[in-house]
C-alpha positions in Angstrom: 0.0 0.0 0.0 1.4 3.0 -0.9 -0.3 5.2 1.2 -0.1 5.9 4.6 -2.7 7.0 7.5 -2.4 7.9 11.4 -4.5 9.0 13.5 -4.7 10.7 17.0 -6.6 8.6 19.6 -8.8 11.1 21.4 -11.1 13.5 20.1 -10.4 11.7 16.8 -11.2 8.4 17.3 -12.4 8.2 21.0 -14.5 9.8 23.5 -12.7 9.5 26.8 -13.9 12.5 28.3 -15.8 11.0 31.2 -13.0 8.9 32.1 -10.4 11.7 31.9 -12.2 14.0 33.9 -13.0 11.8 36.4 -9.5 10.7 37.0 -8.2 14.4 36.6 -10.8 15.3 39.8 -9.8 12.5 41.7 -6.0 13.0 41.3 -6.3 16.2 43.0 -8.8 15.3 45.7 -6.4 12.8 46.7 -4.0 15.3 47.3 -6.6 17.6 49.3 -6.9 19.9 46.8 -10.0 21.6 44.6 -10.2 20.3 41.2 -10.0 22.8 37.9 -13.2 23.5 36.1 -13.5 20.7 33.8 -13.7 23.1 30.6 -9.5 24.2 31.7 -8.8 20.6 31.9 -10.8 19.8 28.2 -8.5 22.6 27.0 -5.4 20.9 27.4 -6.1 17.3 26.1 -3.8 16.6 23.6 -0.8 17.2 25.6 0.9 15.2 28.0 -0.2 14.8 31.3 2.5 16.6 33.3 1.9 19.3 30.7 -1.2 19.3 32.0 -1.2 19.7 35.6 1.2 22.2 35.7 -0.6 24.3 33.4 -3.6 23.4 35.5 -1.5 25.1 39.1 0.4 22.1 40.1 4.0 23.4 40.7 5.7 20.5 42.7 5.4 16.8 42.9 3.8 17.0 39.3 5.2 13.5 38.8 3.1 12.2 41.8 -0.1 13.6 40.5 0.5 12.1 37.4 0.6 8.7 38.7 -2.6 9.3 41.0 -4.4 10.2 37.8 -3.2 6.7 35.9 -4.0 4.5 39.4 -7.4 5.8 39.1 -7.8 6.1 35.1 -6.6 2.2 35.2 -9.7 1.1 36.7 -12.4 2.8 34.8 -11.0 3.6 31.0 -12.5 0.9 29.3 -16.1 1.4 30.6 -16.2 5.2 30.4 -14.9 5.5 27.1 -16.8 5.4 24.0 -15.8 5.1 19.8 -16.6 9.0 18.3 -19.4 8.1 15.2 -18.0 6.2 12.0 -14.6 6.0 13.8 -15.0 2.3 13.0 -16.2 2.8 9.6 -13.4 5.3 9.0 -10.7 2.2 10.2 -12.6 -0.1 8.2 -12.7 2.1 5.0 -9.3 3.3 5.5 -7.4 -0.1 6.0 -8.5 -1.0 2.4 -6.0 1.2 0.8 -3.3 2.5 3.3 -1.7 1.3 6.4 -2.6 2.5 9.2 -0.4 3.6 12.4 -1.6 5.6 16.2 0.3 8.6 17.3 -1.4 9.9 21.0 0.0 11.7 24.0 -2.0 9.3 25.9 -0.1 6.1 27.2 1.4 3.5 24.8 0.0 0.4 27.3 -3.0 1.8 28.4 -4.4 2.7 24.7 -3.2 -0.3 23.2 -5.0 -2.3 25.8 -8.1 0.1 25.2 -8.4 -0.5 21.4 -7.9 -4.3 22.0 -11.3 -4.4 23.9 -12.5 -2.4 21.2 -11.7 -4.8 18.8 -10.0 -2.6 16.6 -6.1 -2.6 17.4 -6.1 -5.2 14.4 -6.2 -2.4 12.2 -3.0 -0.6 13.3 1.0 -1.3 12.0 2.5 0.5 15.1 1.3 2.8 17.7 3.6 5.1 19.7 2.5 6.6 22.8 3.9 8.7 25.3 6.6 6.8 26.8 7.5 6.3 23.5 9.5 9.1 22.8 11.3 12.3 23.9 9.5 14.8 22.5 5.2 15.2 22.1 3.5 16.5 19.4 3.8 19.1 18.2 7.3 17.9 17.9 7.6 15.5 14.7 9.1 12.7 16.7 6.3 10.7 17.0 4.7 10.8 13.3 8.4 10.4 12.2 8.7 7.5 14.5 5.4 5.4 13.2 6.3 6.3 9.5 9.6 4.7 9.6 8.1 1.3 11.3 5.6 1.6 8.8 8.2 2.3 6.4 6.2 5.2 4.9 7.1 7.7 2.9 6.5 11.9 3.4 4.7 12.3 0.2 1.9 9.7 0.7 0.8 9.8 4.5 -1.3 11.8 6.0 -1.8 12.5 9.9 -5.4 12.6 11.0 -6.4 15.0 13.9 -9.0 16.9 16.4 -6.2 19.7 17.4 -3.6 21.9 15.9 -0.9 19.7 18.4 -1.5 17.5 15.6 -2.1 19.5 12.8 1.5 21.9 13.8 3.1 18.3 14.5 2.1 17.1 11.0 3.8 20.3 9.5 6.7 19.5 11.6 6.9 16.2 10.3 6.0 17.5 6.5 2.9 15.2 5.7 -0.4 16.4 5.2 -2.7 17.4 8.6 -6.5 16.4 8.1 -8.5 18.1 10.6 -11.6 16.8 12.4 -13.8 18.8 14.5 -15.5 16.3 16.5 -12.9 16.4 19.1 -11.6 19.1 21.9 -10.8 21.6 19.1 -13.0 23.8 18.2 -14.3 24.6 14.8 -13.3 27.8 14.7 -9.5 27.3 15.9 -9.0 24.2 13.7 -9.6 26.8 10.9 -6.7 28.1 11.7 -4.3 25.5 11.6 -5.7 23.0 8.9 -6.3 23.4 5.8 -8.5 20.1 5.4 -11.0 20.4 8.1 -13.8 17.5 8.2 -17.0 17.3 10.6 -15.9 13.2 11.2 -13.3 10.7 10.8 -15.1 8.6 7.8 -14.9 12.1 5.7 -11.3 12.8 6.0 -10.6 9.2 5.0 -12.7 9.3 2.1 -10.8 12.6 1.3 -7.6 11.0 1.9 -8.4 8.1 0.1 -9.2 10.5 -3.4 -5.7 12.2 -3.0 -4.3 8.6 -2.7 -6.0 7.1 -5.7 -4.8 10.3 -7.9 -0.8 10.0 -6.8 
């Protein structure tokens, strides 16, 4: 297959919002403190978790939060997350012509194990989470790192996203960014930062899948 897809995990193909809120308010009431508004915390998905609690007032012991918050997202990620609509149907669709490869922030183990219950890990060549690398997207590292697994070249793979993390990481990695806006970013801001913007999965992969038939 000459082309070559990858996709972000949440906002693009997932809904874990309940369990990462949850686990987020938790983390800090284990430490006796007030949790964020949940709209700060929704903000900053797409980056990596200590990214995240300092930017959400945690100066020290960051590292200790961020454990906290994977005890308690172990126990309740596969039941409190749910597939975003046609994210199936855009795997399905999109396995029939490219291969197919995960970049996310989120944890390597934890979202390997999650598409496994889903049934849908099948579908993927590699997948390179967070402790997989150095530096997170927007760095290029990680696309870089799936494409040469996948053995992919620049001209033919495409990086599909819900925020411009992914789209400015794309860039980075010079591939094409294909927007969604079913995720965390808004409509308005992906605008800004993609230039292929799509309401769901299935329509950037049938958009991809166009561009790949005419190379």
């Amino acid at each position: 297959m000459k082309c070559t897809i990858l996709f972000d995990l949440d906002g693009t193909l997932i809904d874990s919002t309940e369990a990462i809120l949850e686990s987020f308010h938790k983390a800090f009431r284990f430490f006796g403190k007030e949790p964020p508004e949940d709209k700060q915390i929704l903000t900053l998905i797409g980056h990596p978790l200590d990214f995240m609690f300092r930017h959400l007032g945690i100066k020290e012991n960051v590292e200790e939060y961020v454990t906290r918050y994977k005890v308690e997202y172990r126990k309740i990620f596969k039941e409190k997350t749910k597939l975003l609509p046609t994210a199936r149907e855009a795997l399905k669709e999109a396995a029939t012509f490219a291969k197919l490869g995960v970049v996310t922030t989120k944890t390597g183990k934890y979202s390997r194990e999650l598409l496994e219950y889903m049934g849908l890990m099948s579908y993927f060549g590699v997948l390179v989470g967070s402790e997989d690398v150095l530096h997170h997207k927007p760095h290029p590292e990680p696309i870089l790192k799936a494409m040469h697994h996948l053995e992919s070249d620049l001209q033919n793979s495409f990086m599909v996203g819900d925020t411009c993390l992914d789209m400015e990481a794309a860039h980075a990695a010079n591939i094409t960014g294909i927007g969604v806006s079913c995720g965390y970013g808004s409509k308005e801001h992906m605008q800004k930062c993609s230039r292929h913007l799509f309401a769901t999965p299935l329509e950037g992969v049938a958009f991809i899948k166009r561009v790949c038939q005419l190379v």
